[in-house]
C-alpha positions in Angstrom: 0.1 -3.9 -14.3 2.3 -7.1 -14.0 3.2 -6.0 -10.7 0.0 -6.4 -9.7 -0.7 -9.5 -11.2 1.8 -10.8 -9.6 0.9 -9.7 -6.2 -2.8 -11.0 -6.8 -1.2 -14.4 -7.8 0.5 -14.5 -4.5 -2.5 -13.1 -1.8 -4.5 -15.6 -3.9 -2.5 -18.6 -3.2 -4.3 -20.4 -0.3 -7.3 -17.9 0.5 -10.6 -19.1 1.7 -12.9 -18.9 -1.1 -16.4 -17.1 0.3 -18.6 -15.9 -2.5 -18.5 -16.4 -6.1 -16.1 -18.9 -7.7 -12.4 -18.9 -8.2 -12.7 -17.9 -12.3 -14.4 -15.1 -11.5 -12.7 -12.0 -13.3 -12.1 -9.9 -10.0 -11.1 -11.1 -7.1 -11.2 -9.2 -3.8 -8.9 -10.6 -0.7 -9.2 -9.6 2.7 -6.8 -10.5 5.2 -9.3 -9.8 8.7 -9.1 -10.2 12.2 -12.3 -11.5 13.4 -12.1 -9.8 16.9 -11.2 -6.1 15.0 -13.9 -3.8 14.9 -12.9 -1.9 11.9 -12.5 -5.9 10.5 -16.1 -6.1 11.2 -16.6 -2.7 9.9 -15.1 -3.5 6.1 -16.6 -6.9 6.1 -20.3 -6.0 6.4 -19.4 -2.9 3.5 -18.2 -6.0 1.3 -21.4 -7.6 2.4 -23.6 -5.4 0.6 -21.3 -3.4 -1.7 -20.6 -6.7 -3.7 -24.0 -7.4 -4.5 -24.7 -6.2 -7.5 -21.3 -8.0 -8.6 -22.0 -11.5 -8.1 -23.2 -12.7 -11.1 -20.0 -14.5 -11.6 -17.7 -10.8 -12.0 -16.8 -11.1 -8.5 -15.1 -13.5 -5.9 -14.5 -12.9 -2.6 -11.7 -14.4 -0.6 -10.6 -14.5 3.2 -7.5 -14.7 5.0 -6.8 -14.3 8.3 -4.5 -12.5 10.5 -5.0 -12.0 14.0 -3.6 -9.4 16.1 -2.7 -12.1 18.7 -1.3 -9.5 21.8 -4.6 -7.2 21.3 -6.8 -9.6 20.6 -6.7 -13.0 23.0 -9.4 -14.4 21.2 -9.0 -13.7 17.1 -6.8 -16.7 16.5 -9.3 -19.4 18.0 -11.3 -17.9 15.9 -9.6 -18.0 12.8 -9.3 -21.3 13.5 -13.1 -22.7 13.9 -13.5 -20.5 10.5 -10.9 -22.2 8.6 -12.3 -25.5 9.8 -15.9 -24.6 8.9 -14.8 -23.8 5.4 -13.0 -27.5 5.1 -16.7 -28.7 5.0 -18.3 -25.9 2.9 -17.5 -22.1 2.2 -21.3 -21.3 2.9 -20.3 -22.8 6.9 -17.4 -20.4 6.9 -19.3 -17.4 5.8 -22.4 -17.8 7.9 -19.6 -18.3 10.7 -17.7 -15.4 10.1 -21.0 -12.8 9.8 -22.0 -14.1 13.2 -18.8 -13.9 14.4 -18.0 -10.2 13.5 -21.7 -9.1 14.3 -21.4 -10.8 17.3 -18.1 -9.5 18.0 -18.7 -7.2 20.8 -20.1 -9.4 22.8 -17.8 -12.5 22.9 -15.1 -13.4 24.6 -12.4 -16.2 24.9 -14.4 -18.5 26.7 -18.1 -17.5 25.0 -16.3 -18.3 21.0 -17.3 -22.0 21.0 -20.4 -21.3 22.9 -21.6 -18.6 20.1 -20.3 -21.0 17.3 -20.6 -24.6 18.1 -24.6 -24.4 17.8 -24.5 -22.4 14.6 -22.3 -24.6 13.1 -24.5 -27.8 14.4 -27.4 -25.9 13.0 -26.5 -26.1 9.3 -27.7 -28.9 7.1 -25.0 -31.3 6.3 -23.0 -30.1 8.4 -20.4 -33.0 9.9 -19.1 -32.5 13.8 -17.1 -35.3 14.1 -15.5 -34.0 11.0 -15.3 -30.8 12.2 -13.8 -31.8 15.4 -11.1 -33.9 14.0 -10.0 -30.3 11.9 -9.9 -28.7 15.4 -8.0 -31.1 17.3 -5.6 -32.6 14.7 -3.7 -28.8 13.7 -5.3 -28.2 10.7 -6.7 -25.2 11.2 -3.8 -24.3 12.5 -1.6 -25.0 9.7 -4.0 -23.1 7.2 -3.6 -19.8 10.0 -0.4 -20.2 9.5 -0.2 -20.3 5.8 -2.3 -17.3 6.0 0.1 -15.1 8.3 3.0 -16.1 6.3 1.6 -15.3 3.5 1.0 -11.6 5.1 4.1 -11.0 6.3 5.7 -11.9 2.9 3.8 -9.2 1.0 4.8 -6.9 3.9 1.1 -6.5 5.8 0.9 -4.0 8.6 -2.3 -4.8 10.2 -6.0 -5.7 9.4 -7.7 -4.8 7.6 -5.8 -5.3 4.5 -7.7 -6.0 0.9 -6.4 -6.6 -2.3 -8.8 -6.4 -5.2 -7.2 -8.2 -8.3 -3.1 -6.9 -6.9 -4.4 -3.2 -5.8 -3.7 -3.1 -2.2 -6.2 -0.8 -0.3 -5.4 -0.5 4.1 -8.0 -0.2 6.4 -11.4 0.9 5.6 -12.4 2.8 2.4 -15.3 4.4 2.2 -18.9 3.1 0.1 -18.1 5.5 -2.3 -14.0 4.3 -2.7 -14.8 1.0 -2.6 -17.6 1.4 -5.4 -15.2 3.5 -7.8 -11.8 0.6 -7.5 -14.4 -2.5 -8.0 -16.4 -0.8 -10.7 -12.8 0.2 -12.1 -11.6 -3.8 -11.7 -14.8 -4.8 -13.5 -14.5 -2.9 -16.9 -10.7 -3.6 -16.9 -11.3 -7.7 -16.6 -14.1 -7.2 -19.1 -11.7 -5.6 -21.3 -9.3 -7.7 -20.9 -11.8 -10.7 -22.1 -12.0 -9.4 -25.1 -11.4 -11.5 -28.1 -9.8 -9.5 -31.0 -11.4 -9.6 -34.3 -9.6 -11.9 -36.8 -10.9 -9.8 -39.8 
Protein backbone atom coordinates (compact mmCIF):
# COMPACT_ATOMS: atom_id res chain seq x y z
CA UNK A 1 0.00 0.00 0.00
CA UNK A 2 2.82 2.57 0.70
CA UNK A 3 4.25 1.52 -2.43
CA UNK A 4 1.63 2.77 -4.13
CA UNK A 5 1.28 5.88 -2.41
CA UNK A 6 4.32 6.57 -3.23
CA UNK A 7 4.07 5.99 -6.84
CA UNK A 8 0.66 8.15 -6.88
CA UNK A 9 2.68 10.96 -5.07
CA UNK A 10 5.17 10.86 -7.93
CA UNK A 11 2.67 10.54 -11.32
CA UNK A 12 0.88 13.22 -9.46
CA UNK A 13 3.61 15.75 -9.24
CA UNK A 14 3.00 18.15 -12.18
CA UNK A 15 -0.19 16.55 -13.96
CA UNK A 16 -2.76 18.62 -15.71
CA UNK A 17 -5.66 18.77 -13.57
CA UNK A 18 -8.99 17.99 -15.93
CA UNK A 19 -11.99 17.15 -13.94
CA UNK A 20 -12.66 17.41 -10.32
CA UNK A 21 -10.34 19.04 -7.89
CA UNK A 22 -6.87 18.08 -6.62
CA UNK A 23 -8.46 16.89 -2.81
CA UNK A 24 -10.42 14.68 -4.42
CA UNK A 25 -9.96 11.15 -2.68
CA UNK A 26 -9.06 9.22 -5.97
CA UNK A 27 -7.15 10.34 -8.43
CA UNK A 28 -6.88 8.83 -11.91
CA UNK A 29 -3.64 9.79 -14.16
CA UNK A 30 -3.28 9.12 -17.63
CA UNK A 31 -0.20 9.59 -19.41
CA UNK A 32 -1.80 9.82 -23.43
CA UNK A 33 -0.66 10.43 -26.78
CA UNK A 34 -3.05 12.62 -28.45
CA UNK A 35 -2.38 11.14 -32.05
CA UNK A 36 -2.93 7.25 -30.45
CA UNK A 37 -6.00 5.72 -31.26
CA UNK A 38 -6.15 3.37 -28.43
CA UNK A 39 -5.24 7.01 -26.48
CA UNK A 40 -8.42 8.21 -27.84
CA UNK A 41 -10.02 4.88 -27.23
CA UNK A 42 -9.31 5.04 -23.06
CA UNK A 43 -9.98 8.67 -22.99
CA UNK A 44 -13.62 8.78 -24.19
CA UNK A 45 -14.22 5.34 -21.67
CA UNK A 46 -12.91 7.84 -18.83
CA UNK A 47 -15.28 10.31 -20.34
CA UNK A 48 -18.31 8.53 -19.40
CA UNK A 49 -17.14 5.91 -16.91
CA UNK A 50 -16.29 8.74 -14.48
CA UNK A 51 -19.46 10.22 -14.36
CA UNK A 52 -21.20 9.02 -11.79
CA UNK A 53 -17.87 9.78 -9.74
CA UNK A 54 -17.56 13.35 -9.81
CA UNK A 55 -19.14 14.62 -7.05
CA UNK A 56 -15.95 15.47 -5.60
CA UNK A 57 -14.68 11.34 -5.23
CA UNK A 58 -12.89 11.62 -8.32
CA UNK A 59 -10.11 13.75 -10.13
CA UNK A 60 -8.82 13.22 -13.33
CA UNK A 61 -5.39 14.15 -14.45
CA UNK A 62 -3.37 14.30 -17.82
CA UNK A 63 0.09 13.86 -18.78
CA UNK A 64 1.44 13.51 -21.95
CA UNK A 65 3.71 11.37 -23.79
CA UNK A 66 4.02 11.34 -27.35
CA UNK A 67 5.28 8.63 -29.38
CA UNK A 68 7.38 11.18 -31.36
CA UNK A 69 8.90 8.53 -34.33
CA UNK A 70 5.14 7.16 -34.91
CA UNK A 71 3.43 9.93 -34.39
CA UNK A 72 4.90 13.41 -36.22
CA UNK A 73 2.20 15.33 -34.95
CA UNK A 74 1.46 14.23 -30.97
CA UNK A 75 4.07 16.51 -29.51
CA UNK A 76 2.64 19.85 -31.11
CA UNK A 77 -0.12 18.75 -29.76
CA UNK A 78 0.71 18.18 -26.34
CA UNK A 79 1.93 21.36 -26.51
CA UNK A 80 -1.24 23.61 -27.57
CA UNK A 81 -2.98 21.34 -24.66
CA UNK A 82 -0.55 22.25 -22.02
CA UNK A 83 -0.82 25.85 -23.07
CA UNK A 84 -4.62 25.79 -23.13
CA UNK A 85 -4.64 24.51 -19.56
CA UNK A 86 -2.18 27.60 -18.35
CA UNK A 87 -5.42 29.62 -18.98
CA UNK A 88 -8.12 27.18 -17.64
CA UNK A 89 -8.43 23.32 -17.37
CA UNK A 90 -11.97 23.53 -18.98
CA UNK A 91 -9.71 25.01 -22.38
CA UNK A 92 -7.51 21.95 -22.05
CA UNK A 93 -10.26 19.44 -21.86
CA UNK A 94 -12.57 20.79 -24.58
CA UNK A 95 -9.14 20.78 -26.54
CA UNK A 96 -8.16 17.50 -25.96
CA UNK A 97 -11.90 15.76 -26.69
CA UNK A 98 -11.67 17.58 -30.08
CA UNK A 99 -8.41 16.63 -30.49
CA UNK A 100 -8.70 12.77 -29.96
CA UNK A 101 -12.22 12.69 -31.75
CA UNK A 102 -10.88 14.54 -34.36
CA UNK A 103 -7.88 12.45 -34.45
CA UNK A 104 -8.26 10.69 -37.60
CA UNK A 105 -8.55 13.28 -39.58
CA UNK A 106 -5.64 15.71 -38.66
CA UNK A 107 -2.57 16.04 -39.59
CA UNK A 108 0.76 18.06 -38.90
CA UNK A 109 -0.16 20.92 -40.84
CA UNK A 110 -4.35 20.72 -40.15
CA UNK A 111 -3.45 20.78 -35.72
CA UNK A 112 -3.56 24.64 -35.45
CA UNK A 113 -6.19 24.88 -38.10
CA UNK A 114 -8.56 22.32 -36.05
CA UNK A 115 -7.53 24.10 -32.66
CA UNK A 116 -6.77 27.70 -33.07
CA UNK A 117 -10.71 28.45 -33.65
CA UNK A 118 -11.82 26.27 -30.81
CA UNK A 119 -9.65 27.70 -28.58
CA UNK A 120 -10.71 31.47 -29.89
CA UNK A 121 -14.20 30.31 -29.51
CA UNK A 122 -14.20 29.97 -25.70
CA UNK A 123 -15.24 32.78 -23.38
CA UNK A 124 -12.41 34.34 -21.69
CA UNK A 125 -10.29 32.81 -23.45
CA UNK A 126 -6.76 35.12 -24.00
CA UNK A 127 -4.70 34.57 -27.51
CA UNK A 128 -2.04 36.86 -26.92
CA UNK A 129 -1.61 34.96 -23.74
CA UNK A 130 -1.85 31.85 -25.30
CA UNK A 131 0.54 32.71 -28.00
CA UNK A 132 3.21 33.98 -25.67
CA UNK A 133 2.89 30.02 -23.90
CA UNK A 134 3.53 28.79 -27.49
CA UNK A 135 6.34 30.71 -28.53
CA UNK A 136 8.23 31.35 -25.31
CA UNK A 137 8.96 27.16 -24.47
CA UNK A 138 6.60 26.76 -22.03
CA UNK A 139 4.69 24.21 -23.21
CA UNK A 140 7.56 22.73 -23.94
CA UNK A 141 9.11 22.64 -20.66
CA UNK A 142 5.75 21.22 -19.05
CA UNK A 143 6.14 18.19 -22.10
CA UNK A 144 9.11 17.74 -20.84
CA UNK A 145 8.38 17.46 -17.17
CA UNK A 146 5.78 15.12 -18.25
CA UNK A 147 8.13 12.57 -20.23
CA UNK A 148 10.56 12.65 -17.53
CA UNK A 149 8.34 12.04 -15.26
CA UNK A 150 7.43 8.71 -17.47
CA UNK A 151 10.50 7.50 -17.99
CA UNK A 152 11.37 7.65 -14.22
CA UNK A 153 8.45 5.39 -13.17
CA UNK A 154 9.63 3.13 -16.11
CA UNK A 155 6.54 3.79 -18.79
CA UNK A 156 6.47 1.69 -21.84
CA UNK A 157 4.02 3.37 -23.98
CA UNK A 158 0.50 5.12 -23.99
CA UNK A 159 -1.75 4.53 -22.78
CA UNK A 160 -0.58 4.25 -19.20
CA UNK A 161 -3.13 5.21 -16.10
CA UNK A 162 -2.51 5.16 -12.67
CA UNK A 163 -5.57 5.35 -10.38
CA UNK A 164 -4.43 6.47 -6.84
CA UNK A 165 -0.50 4.31 -7.41
CA UNK A 166 -2.32 1.16 -9.25
CA UNK A 167 -0.74 1.15 -12.59
CA UNK A 168 -3.15 -0.29 -15.28
CA UNK A 169 -1.40 -0.41 -19.44
CA UNK A 170 -3.31 0.04 -22.22
CA UNK A 171 -7.01 -0.15 -22.43
CA UNK A 172 -9.16 -2.03 -19.80
CA UNK A 173 -12.26 -2.89 -20.49
CA UNK A 174 -15.92 -0.84 -19.02
CA UNK A 175 -16.35 -3.59 -16.91
CA UNK A 176 -12.24 -3.48 -15.39
CA UNK A 177 -12.23 -0.08 -15.23
CA UNK A 178 -15.62 0.02 -13.25
CA UNK A 179 -14.53 -2.73 -10.62
CA UNK A 180 -10.56 -0.85 -9.76
CA UNK A 181 -12.42 2.81 -9.44
CA UNK A 182 -15.41 1.43 -7.56
CA UNK A 183 -12.50 -0.51 -5.51
CA UNK A 184 -10.41 3.00 -5.08
CA UNK A 185 -13.65 4.71 -3.88
CA UNK A 186 -14.69 2.50 -0.90
CA UNK A 187 -10.90 2.26 0.07
CA UNK A 188 -10.45 6.31 0.19
CA UNK A 189 -13.81 6.43 1.92
CA UNK A 190 -12.50 4.04 4.40
CA UNK A 191 -9.69 5.52 4.79
CA UNK A 192 -11.66 8.91 5.82
CA UNK A 193 -12.90 7.52 8.51
CA UNK A 194 -12.63 9.18 11.84
CA UNK A 195 -12.28 6.57 14.65
CA UNK A 196 -14.52 6.82 17.52
CA UNK A 197 -12.98 8.40 20.66
CA UNK A 198 -15.39 6.48 23.01
Amino acid sequence: MRERETRNKQVLAGAKLVTGTKESGVSVIVYSDFQCPHCARLWGMLQKELVPFLDGRVALFHRSFPIENVHPWARSASVLTNCAHTQHKEFFAGLADLLYSEQAKLTASSLSEVSHPYLQGQLGFDETAFSACVSSGMGDRDLAADIESALRIEIKGAPTMFINGFGIDGVPSPEQLRTVLREAVAASADSRQIPSSH
